[in-house]
C-alpha positions as a LaTeX table, in Angstrom:
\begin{tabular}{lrrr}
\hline
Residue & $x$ (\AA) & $y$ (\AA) & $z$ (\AA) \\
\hline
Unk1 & 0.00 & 0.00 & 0.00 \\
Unk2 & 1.51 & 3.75 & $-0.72$ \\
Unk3 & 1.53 & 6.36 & 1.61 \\
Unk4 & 0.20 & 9.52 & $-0.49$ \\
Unk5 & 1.28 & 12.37 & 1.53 \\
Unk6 & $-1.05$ & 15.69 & 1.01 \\
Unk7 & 1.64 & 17.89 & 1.15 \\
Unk8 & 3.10 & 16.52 & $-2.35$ \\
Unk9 & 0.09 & 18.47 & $-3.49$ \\
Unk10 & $-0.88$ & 21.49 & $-1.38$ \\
Unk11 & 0.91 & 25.29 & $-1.31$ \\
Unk12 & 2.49 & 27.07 & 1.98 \\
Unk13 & $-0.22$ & 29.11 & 3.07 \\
Unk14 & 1.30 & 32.93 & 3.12 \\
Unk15 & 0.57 & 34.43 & 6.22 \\
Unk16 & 1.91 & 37.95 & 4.80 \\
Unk17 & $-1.10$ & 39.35 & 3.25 \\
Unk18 & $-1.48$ & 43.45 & 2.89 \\
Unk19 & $-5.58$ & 42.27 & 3.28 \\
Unk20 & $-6.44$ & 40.71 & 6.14 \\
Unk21 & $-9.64$ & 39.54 & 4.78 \\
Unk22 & $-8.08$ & 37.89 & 1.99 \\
Unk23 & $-8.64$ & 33.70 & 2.36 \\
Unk24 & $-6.17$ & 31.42 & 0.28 \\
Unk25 & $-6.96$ & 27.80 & 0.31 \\
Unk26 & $-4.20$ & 25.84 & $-0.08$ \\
Unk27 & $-5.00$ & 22.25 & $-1.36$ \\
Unk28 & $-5.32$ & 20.90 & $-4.18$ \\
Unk29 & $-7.61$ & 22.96 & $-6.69$ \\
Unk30 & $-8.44$ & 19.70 & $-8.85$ \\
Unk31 & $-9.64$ & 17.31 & $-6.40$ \\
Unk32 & $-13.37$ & 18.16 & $-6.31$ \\
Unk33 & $-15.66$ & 20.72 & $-7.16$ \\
Unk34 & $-17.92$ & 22.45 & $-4.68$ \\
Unk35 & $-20.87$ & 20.43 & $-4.09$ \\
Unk36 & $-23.24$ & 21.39 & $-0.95$ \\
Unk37 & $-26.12$ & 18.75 & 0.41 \\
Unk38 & $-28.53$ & 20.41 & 3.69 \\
Unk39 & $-30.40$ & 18.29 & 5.87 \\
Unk40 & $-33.04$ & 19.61 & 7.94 \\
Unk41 & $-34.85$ & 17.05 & 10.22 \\
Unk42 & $-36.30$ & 16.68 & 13.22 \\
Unk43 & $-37.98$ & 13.18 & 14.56 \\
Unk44 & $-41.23$ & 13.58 & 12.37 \\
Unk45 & $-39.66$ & 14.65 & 9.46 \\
Unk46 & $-36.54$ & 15.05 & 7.00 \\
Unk47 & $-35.85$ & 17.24 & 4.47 \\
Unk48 & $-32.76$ & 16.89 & 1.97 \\
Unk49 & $-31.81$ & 19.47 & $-0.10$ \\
Unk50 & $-29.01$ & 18.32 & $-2.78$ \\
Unk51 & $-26.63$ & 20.58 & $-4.95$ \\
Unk52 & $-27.85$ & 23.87 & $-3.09$ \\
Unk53 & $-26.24$ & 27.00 & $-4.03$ \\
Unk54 & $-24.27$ & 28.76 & $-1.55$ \\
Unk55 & $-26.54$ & 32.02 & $-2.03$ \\
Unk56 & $-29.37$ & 29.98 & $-1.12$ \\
Unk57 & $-27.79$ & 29.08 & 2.37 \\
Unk58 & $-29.34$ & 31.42 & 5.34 \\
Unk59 & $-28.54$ & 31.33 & 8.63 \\
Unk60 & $-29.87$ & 28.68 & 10.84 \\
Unk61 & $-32.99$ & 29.09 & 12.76 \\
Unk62 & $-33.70$ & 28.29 & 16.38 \\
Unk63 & $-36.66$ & 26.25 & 14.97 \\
Unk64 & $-36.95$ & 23.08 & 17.39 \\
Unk65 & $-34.79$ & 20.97 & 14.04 \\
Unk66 & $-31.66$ & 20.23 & 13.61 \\
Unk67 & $-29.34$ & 21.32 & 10.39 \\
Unk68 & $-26.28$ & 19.56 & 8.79 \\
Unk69 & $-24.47$ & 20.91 & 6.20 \\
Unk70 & $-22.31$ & 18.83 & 4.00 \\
Unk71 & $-19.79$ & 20.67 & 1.56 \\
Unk72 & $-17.43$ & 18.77 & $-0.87$ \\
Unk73 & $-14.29$ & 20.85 & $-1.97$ \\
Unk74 & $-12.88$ & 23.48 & $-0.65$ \\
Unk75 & $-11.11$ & 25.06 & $-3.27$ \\
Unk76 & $-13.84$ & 27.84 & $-4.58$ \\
Unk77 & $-13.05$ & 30.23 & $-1.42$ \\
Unk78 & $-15.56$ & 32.94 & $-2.05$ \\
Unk79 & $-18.22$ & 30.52 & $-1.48$ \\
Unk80 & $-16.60$ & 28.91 & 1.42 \\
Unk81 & $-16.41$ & 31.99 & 3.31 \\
Unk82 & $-19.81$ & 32.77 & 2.38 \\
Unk83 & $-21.38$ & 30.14 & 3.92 \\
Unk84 & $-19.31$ & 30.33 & 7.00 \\
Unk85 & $-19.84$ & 34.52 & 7.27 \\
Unk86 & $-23.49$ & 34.05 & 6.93 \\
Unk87 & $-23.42$ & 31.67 & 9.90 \\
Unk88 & $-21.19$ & 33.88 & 11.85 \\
Unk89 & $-17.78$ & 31.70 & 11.84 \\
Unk90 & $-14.60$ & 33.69 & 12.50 \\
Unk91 & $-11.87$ & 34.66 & 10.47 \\
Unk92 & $-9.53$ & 32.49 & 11.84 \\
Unk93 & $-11.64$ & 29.33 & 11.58 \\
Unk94 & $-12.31$ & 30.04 & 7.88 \\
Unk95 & $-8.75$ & 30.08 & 7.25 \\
Unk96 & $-8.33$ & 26.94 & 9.17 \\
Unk97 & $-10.64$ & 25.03 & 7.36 \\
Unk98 & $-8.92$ & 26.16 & 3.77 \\
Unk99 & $-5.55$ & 25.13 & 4.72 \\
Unk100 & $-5.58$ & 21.49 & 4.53 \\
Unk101 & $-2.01$ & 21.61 & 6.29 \\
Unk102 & $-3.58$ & 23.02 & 9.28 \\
Unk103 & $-3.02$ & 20.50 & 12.62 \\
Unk104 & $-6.13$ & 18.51 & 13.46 \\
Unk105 & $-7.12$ & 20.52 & 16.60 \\
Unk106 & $-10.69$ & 21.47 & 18.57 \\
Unk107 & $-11.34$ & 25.22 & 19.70 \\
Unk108 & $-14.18$ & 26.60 & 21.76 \\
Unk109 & $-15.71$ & 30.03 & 20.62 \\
Unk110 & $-18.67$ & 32.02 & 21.86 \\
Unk111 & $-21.71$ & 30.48 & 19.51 \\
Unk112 & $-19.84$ & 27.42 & 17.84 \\
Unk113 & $-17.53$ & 24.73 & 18.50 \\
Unk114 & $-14.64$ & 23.93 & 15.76 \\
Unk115 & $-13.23$ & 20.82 & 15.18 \\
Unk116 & $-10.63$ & 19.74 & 12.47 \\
Unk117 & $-9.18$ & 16.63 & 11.67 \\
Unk118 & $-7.16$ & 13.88 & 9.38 \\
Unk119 & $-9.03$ & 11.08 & 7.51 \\
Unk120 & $-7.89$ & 7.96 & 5.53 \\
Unk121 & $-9.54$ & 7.30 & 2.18 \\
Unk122 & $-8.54$ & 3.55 & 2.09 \\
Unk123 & $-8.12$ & 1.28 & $-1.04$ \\
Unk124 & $-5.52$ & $-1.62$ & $-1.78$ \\
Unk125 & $-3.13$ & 0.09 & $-3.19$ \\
Unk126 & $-2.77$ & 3.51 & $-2.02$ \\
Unk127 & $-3.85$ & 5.33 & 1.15 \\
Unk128 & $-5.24$ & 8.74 & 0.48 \\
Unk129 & $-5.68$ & 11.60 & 3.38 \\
Unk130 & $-8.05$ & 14.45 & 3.38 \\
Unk131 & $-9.20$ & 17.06 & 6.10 \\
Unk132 & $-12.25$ & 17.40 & 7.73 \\
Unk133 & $-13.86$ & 20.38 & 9.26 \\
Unk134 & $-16.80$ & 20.64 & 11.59 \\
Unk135 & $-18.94$ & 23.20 & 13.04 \\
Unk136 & $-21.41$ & 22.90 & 15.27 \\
Unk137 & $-23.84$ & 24.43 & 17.29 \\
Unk138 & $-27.10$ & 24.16 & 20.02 \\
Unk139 & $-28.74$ & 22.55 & 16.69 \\
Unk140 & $-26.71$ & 22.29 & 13.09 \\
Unk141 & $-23.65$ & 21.05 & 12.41 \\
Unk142 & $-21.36$ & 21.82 & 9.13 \\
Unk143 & $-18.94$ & 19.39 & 7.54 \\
Unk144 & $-15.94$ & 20.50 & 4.91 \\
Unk145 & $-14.80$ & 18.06 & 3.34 \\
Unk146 & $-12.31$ & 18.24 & 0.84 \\
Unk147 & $-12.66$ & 15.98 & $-1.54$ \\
Unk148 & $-15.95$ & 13.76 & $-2.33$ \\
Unk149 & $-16.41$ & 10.45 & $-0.39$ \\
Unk150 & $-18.90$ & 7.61 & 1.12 \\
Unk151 & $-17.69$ & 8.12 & 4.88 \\
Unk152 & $-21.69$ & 9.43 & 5.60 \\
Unk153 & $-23.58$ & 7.89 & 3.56 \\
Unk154 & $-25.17$ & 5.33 & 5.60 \\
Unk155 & $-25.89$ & 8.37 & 8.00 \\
Unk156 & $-27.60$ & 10.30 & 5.44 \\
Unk157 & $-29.96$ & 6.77 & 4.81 \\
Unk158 & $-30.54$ & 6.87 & 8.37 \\
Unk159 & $-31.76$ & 9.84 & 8.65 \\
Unk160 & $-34.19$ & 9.20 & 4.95 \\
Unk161 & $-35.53$ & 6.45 & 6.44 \\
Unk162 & $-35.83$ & 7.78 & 10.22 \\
Unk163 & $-33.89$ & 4.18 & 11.18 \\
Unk164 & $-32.07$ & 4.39 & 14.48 \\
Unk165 & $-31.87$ & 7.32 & 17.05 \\
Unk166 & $-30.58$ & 9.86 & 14.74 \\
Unk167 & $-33.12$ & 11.76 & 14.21 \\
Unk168 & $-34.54$ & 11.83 & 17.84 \\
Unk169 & $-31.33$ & 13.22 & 18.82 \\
Unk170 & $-29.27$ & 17.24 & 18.19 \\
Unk171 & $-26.32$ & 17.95 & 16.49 \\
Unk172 & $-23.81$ & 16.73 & 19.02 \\
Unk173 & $-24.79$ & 13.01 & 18.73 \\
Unk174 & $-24.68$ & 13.18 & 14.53 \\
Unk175 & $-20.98$ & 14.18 & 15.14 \\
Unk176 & $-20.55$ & 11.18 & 17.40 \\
Unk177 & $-21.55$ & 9.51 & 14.71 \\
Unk178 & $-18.88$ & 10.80 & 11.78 \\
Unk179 & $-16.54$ & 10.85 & 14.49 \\
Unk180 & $-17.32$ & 6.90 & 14.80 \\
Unk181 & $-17.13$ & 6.41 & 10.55 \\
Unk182 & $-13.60$ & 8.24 & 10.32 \\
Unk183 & $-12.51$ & 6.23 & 13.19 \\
Unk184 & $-13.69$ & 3.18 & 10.99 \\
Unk185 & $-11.35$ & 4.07 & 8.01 \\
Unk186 & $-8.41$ & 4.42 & 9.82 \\
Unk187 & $-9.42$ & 0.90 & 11.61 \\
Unk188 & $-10.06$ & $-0.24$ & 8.06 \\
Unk189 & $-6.57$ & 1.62 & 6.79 \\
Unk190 & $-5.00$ & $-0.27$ & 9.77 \\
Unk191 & $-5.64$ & $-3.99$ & 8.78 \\
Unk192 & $-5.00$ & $-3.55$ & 5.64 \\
Unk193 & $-1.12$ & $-2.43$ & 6.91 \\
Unk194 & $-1.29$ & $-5.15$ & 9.31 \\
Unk195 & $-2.03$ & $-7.73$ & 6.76 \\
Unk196 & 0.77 & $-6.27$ & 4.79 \\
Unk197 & 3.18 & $-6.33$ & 7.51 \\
Unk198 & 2.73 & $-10.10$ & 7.68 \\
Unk199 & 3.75 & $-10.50$ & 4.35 \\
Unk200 & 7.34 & $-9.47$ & 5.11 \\
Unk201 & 9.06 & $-12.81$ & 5.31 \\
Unk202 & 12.78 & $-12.61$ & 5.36 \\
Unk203 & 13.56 & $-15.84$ & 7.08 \\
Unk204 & 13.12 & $-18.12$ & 3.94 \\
Unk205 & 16.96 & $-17.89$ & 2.68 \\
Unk206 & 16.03 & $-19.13$ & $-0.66$ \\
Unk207 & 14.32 & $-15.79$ & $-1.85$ \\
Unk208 & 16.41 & $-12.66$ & $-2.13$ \\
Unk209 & 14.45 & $-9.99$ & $-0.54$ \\
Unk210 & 13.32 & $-7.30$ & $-2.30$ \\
Unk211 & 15.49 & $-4.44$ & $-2.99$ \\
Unk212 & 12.65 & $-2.24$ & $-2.13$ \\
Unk213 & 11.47 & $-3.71$ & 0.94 \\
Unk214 & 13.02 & $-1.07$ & 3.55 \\
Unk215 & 11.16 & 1.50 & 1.26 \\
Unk216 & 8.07 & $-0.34$ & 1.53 \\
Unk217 & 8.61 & $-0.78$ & 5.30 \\
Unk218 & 9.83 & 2.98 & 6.27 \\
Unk219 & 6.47 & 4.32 & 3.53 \\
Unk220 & 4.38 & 2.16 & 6.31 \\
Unk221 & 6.20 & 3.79 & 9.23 \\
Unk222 & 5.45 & 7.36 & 8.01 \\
Unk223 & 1.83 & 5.63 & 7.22 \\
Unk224 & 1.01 & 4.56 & 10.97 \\
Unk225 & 2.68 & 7.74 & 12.05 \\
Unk226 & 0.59 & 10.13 & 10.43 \\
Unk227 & $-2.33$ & 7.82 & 11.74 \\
Unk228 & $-1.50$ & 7.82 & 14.89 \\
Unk229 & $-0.66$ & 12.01 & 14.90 \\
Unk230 & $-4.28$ & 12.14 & 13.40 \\
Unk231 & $-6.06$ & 10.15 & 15.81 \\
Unk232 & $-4.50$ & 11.87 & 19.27 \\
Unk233 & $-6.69$ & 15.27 & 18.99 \\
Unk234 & $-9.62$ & 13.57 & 18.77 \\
Unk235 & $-8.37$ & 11.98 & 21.74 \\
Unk236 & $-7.99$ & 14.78 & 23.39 \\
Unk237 & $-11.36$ & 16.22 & 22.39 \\
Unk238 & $-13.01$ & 13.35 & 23.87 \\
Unk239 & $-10.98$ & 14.58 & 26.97 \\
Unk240 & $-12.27$ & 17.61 & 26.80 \\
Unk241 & $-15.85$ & 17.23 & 26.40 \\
Unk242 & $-15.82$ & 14.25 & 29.34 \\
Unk243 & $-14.72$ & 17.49 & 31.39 \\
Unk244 & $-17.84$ & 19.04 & 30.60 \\
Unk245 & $-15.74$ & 22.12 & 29.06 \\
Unk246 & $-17.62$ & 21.77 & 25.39 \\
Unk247 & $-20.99$ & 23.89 & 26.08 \\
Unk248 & $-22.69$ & 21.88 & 22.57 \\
Unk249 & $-22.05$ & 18.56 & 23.62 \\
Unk250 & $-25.16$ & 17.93 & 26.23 \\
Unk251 & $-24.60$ & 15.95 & 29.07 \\
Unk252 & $-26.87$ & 12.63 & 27.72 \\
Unk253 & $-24.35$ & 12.16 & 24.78 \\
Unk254 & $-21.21$ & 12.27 & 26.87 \\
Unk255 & $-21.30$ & 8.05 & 27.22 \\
Unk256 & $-20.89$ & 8.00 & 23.45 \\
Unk257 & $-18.08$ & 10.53 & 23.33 \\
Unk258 & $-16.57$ & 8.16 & 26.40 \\
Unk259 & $-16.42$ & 5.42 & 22.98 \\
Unk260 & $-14.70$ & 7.49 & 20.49 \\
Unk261 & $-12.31$ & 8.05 & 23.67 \\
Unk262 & $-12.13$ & 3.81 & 23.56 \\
Unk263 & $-12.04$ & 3.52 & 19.83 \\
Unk264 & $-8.73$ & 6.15 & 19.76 \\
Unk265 & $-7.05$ & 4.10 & 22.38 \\
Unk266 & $-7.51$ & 0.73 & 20.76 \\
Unk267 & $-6.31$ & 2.71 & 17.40 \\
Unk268 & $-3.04$ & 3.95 & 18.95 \\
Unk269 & $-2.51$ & 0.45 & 20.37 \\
Unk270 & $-2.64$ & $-1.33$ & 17.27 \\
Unk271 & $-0.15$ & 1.99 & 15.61 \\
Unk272 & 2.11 & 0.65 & 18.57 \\
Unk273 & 1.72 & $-2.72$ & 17.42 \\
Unk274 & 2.44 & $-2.20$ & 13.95 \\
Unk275 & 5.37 & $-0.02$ & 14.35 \\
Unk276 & 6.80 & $-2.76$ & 16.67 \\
Unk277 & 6.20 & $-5.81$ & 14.21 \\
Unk278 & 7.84 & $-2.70$ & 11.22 \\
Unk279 & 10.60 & $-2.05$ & 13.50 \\
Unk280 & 11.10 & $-6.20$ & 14.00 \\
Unk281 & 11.12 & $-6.22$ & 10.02 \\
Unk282 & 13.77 & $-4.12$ & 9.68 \\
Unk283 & 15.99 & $-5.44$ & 12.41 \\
Unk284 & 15.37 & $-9.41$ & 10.72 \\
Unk285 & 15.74 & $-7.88$ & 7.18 \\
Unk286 & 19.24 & $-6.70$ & 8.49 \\
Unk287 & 20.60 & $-9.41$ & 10.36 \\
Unk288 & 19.29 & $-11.67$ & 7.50 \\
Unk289 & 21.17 & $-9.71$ & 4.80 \\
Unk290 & 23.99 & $-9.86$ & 7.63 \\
Unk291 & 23.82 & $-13.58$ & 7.98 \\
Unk292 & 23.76 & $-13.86$ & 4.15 \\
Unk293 & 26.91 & $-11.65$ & 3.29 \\
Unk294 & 28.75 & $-13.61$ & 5.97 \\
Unk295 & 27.75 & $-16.99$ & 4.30 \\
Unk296 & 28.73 & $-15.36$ & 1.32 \\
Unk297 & 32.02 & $-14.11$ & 2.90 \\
Unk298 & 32.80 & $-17.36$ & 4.67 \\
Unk299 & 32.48 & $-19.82$ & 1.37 \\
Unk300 & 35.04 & $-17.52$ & $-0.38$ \\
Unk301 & 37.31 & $-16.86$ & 2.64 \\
Unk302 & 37.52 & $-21.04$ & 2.03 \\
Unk303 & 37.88 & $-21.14$ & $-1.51$ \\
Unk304 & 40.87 & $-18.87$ & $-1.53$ \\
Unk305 & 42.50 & $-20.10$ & 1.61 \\
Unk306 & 42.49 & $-23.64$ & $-0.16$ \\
Unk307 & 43.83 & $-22.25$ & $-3.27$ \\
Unk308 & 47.12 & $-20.42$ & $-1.20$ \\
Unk309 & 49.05 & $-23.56$ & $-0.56$ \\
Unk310 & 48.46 & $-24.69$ & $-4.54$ \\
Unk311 & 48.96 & $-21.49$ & $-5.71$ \\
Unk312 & 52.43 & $-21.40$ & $-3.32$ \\
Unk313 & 52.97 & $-25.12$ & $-4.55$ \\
Unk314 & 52.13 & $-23.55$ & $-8.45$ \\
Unk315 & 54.43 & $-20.57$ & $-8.14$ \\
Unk316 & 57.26 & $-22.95$ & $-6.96$ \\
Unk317 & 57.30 & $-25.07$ & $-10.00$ \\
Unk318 & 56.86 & $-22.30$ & $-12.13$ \\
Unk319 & 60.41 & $-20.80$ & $-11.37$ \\
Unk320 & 62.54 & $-21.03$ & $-14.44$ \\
Unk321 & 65.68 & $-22.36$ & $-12.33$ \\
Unk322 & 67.65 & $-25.01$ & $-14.76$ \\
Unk323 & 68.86 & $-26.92$ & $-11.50$ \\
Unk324 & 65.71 & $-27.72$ & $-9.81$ \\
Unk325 & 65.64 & $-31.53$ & $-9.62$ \\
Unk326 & 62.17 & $-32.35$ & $-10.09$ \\
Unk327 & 62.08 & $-30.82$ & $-13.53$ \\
Unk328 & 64.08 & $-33.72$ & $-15.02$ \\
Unk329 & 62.74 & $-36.49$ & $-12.89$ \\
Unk330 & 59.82 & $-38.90$ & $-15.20$ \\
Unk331 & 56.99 & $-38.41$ & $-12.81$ \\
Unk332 & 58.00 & $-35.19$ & $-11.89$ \\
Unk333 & 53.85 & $-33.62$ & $-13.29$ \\
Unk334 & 52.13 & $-36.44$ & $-11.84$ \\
Unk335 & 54.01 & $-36.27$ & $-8.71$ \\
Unk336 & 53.31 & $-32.21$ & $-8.47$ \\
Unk337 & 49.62 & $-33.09$ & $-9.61$ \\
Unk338 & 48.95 & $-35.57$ & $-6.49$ \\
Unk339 & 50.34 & $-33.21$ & $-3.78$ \\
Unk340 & 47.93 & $-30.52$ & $-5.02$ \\
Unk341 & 44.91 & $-32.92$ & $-5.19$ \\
Unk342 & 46.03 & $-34.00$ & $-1.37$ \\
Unk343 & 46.43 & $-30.73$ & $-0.16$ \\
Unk344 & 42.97 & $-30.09$ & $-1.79$ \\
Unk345 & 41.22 & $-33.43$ & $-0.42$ \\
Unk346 & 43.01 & $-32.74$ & 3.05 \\
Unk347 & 42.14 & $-28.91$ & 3.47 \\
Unk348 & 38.03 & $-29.90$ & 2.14 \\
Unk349 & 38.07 & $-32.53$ & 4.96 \\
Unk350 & 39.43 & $-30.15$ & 7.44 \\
Unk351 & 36.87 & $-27.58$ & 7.22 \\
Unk352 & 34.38 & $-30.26$ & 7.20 \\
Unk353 & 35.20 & $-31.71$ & 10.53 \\
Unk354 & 35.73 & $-28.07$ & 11.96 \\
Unk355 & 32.31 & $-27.14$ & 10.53 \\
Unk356 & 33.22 & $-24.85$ & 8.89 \\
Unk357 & 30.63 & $-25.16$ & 5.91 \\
\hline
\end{tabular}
């Protein structure tokens, strides 16, 4: 599986601007275009606007329902901070949620709650990240999401077909509930590594490994990293809103919140377990390739320390002295020939009683 980092794709956001009211988004412009579903329901009824136009978007009423606004891209800006103006979001959290470098983090304000944060798009071959913004209040919550994808799609059928408690309940527990389906992809994103991981088999000394398997293992590392990274602020929201210091989470919803605070931990255990059995990998790929060069290095330490004494025994005979005796004498080859193939036999069965291969 490859690691697609977003920042192979996304601009430095410049902080110098002459207009302070000036918004840059700094992702990538061609992942999606702007796309904008609203969702107004209550526990008799549901109603599901799709493709509304940003102009159309008024501020939410105090109406006894409950809003959620889904957006897809972020890259047309005027309309982002359109929407977010007209609902009475601060500067600084419209900036936040158009640079898609910003750090997932939560922050309290006077008539909203803001929370952003990293999620895995999952497939077999390559792991894609996107940010996700929310903002919520007594009764709507906004998503921004940058690019289009399924993670709410069973919510939105929920709340069609009025199946479960979603509709009965306000905004706080329908972000409970994304927070649960993000969770989901990174436990999805998660097996998939650890099924990959056990793949890595560098015991079996008749296959070479592959030249590109410390890639492939250090691409995972930065992987379960940047999981793990992700998944720790919404730790620490959890933390924060079991301290009662989030005034739109309502004190009945807090035991769900106490879940997502379960389903991090279990997610940064199994990070901790995969960067173990990674870190295992790459101390058995090098001792193997250790083990294998001295193999390698032993059988040719042998080979030339049996050809020394015949090349020595060579060299000798190769002198051109005219009164060396053994030049004349009949058997004088033969003779030459049988101490080499002794010394050969007798070094061979040497090393083999020592062991030695």
């Amino acid at each position: 599986m490859e690691f697609v980092n977003p920042s192979h794709f996304i601009s430095i956001l410049n902080r110098k601007k002459s207009d302070p009211g000036e918004f840059n988004f700094t992702g990538n412009l061609k992942v999606n275009e702007l796309d904008i579903q609203l969702f107004k329901y209550s526990k008799d009824e549901c109603d599901e606007i799709k493709n509304i136009l940003p102009e159309n978007i008024s501020a939410f009423e105090q109406d006894g329902s409950n809003y959620w606004l889904n957006v897809y891209g972020l890259s047309d800006v005027e309309a982002i901070v359109s929407i977010c103006e007209k609902q009475g979001i601060h500067s600084l959290v419209i900036q936040d949620i158009l640079d898609v470098n910003q750090r997932p983090k939560f922050q309290e304000y006077e008539n909203f709650s803001f929370l952003t944060l990293k999620s895995t798009i999952p497939s077999d071959n390559v792991m894609i990240t996107e940010q996700i913004s929310f903002v919520f209040g007594t009764n709507y919550l906004i998503s921004f999401q940058e690019r289009k994808a399924d993670f709410f799609e069973h919510l939105r059928v929920r709340l069609r077909e009025n199946k479960g408690i979603l509709r009965d309940r306000t905004a706080d527990y329908l972000l409970y509930t994304m927070l649960e389906s993000i969770l989901d992809n990174y436990f999805k994103t998660l097996t998939k590594l650890d099924e990959e991981v056990e793949k890595f088999n560098f015991t079996d000394t008749k296959k070479e490994p592959s030249p590109n398997a410390l890639e492939v293992i250090e691409n995972h590392k930065k992987m379960v990293h940047f999981i793990k990274k992700s998944i720790l602020p919404i730790k620490e929201f959890t933390l924060i809103v079991e301290r009662g210091e989030s005034q739109f989470i309502e004190e009945k919803q807090l035991k769900y919140f106490s879940e997502i605070k379960d389903l991090c931990l279990t997610l940064i255990d199994s990070c901790d377990m995969i960067l173990s059995s990674l870190e295992s990998a790459t101390n058995l790929f090098f001792s193997v390739q250790g083990h294998r060069m001295s193999q390698v290095m032993k059988t040719l330490t042998i080979v030339a320390t049996i050809f020394i004494p015949l090349t020595f025994i060579a060299g000798i005979y190769g002198m051109n002295f005219s009164n060396m005796p053994e030049l004349e004498w009949k058997y004088g080859y033969l003779g030459i020939w049988m101490i080499i193939v002794s010394v050969f036999l007798g070094m061979i069965i040497y090393f083999r009683r020592k062991k030695w291969f």
